[in-house]
C-alpha positions in Angstrom: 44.2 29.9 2.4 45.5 33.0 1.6 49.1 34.0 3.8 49.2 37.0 5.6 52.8 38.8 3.9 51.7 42.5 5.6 54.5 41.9 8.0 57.2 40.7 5.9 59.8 42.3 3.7 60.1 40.0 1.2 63.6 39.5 1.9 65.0 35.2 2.0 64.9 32.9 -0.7 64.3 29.9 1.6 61.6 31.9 3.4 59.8 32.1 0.1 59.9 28.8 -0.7 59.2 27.5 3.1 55.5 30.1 2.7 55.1 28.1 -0.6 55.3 25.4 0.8 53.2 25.8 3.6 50.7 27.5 1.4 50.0 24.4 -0.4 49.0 22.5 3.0 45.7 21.1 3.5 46.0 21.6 7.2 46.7 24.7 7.5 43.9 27.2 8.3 46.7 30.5 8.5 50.0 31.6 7.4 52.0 34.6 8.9 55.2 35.8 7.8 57.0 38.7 9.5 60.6 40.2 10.0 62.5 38.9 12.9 64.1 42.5 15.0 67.4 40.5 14.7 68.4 41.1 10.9 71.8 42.9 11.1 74.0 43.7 8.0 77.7 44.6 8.1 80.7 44.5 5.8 80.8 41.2 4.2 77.8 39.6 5.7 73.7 39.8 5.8 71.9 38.1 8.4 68.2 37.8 7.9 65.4 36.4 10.3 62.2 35.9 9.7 59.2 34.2 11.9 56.8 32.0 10.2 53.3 31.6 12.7 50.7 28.6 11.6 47.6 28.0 12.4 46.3 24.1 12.4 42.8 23.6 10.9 40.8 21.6 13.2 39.0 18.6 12.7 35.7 17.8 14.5 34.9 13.9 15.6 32.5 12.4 18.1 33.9 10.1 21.4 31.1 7.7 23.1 31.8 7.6 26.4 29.1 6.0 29.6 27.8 9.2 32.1 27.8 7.0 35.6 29.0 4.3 34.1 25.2 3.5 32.9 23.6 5.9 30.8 25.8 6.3 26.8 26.7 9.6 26.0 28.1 10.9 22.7 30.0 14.6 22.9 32.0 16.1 20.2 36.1 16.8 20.0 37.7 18.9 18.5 41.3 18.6 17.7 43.9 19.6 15.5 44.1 18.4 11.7 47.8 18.4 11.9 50.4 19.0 15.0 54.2 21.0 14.7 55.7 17.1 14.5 53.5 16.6 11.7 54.2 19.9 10.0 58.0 18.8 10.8 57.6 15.7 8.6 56.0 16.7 5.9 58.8 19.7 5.2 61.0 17.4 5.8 60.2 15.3 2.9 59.8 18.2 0.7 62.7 18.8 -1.8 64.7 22.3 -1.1 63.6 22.7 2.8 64.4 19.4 4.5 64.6 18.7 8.1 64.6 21.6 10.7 68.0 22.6 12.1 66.8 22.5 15.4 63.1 21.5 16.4 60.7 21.2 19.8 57.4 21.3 21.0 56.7 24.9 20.1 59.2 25.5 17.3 60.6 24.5 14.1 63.9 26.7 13.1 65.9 26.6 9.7 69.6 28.0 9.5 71.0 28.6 5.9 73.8 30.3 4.3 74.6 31.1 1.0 77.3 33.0 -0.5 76.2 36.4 -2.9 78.8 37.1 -5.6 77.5 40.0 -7.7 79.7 40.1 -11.2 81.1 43.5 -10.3 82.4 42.3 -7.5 85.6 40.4 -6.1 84.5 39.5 -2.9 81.2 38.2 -2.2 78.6 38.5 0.7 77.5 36.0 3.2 74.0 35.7 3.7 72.5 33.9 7.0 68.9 33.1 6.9 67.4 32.4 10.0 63.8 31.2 9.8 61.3 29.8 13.0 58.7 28.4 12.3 56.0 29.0 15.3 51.7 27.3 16.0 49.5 29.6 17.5 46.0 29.3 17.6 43.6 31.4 15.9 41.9 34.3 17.6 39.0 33.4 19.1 39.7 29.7 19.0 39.5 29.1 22.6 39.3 31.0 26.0 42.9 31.8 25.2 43.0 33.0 21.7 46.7 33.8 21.4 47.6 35.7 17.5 51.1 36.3 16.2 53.7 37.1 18.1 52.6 35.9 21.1 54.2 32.9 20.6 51.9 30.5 22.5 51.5 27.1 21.1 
């Protein structure tokens, strides 16, 4: 799986290294990275925010169930490879990410800071990386395809 970086900057070292993480998923079927519309910058401080969208691969497997209670019936499901709690846990236990700040049903969000001192400088510069971390499923996956930025789990 190849991420989708169109919409993105390039700007975060933790972004960067939460997309290669994710990259390196097995249930994963798309990556999305874009610029949040709330990075600021002013004297002494950068704010950065940036909106990761994931797409679950699904996984096919077959459910026997009785039609009338007589006559046995075998239908396929399809269902999601991995969830957002799963995703949750696995970045969790991944060196340099860890566990989400904050976390729901329909969102993961990371909130790090690190200070900037350049060697011409005297002061240095805050910078506060905001990153969410949001499913969606693919276009065309269902009668509601939602894509980025809709935000629909």
């Amino acid at each position: 799986m190849e991420p989708d970086l169109s919409r993105w900057s390039g700007d975060g070292d933790f972004t960067q290294r939460l997309v290669d993480a994710l990259a390196g998923l097995p249930g994963l079927a798309g990556l999305r990275v874009e610029d949040a519309p709330a990075s600021a910058t002013g004297a002494g401080y950068a704010f950065l925010s940036n909106e990761v969208y994931v797409a679950f691969a699904t996984r096919e497997r077959r459910v026997s169930t009785r039609v009338l209670g007589l006559v046995p019936w075998t239908r396929r499901v399809r269902e999601p490879a991995l969830t957002l709690a799963g995703l949750e846990a696995c970045l969790s236990a991944r060196d340099g990410i860890g566990p989400p700040d904050y976390a729901d049903e329909g969102m993961l969000q990371y909130l790090r800071t690190q200070r900037i001192v350049q060697p011409y400088q005297t002061r240095g510069i805050k910078l506060v990386e905001l990153v969410r971390v949001f499913a969606y499923r693919q276009p065309g996956s269902g009668p509601h395809g939602a894509g980025p930025g809709s935000r629909t789990p």
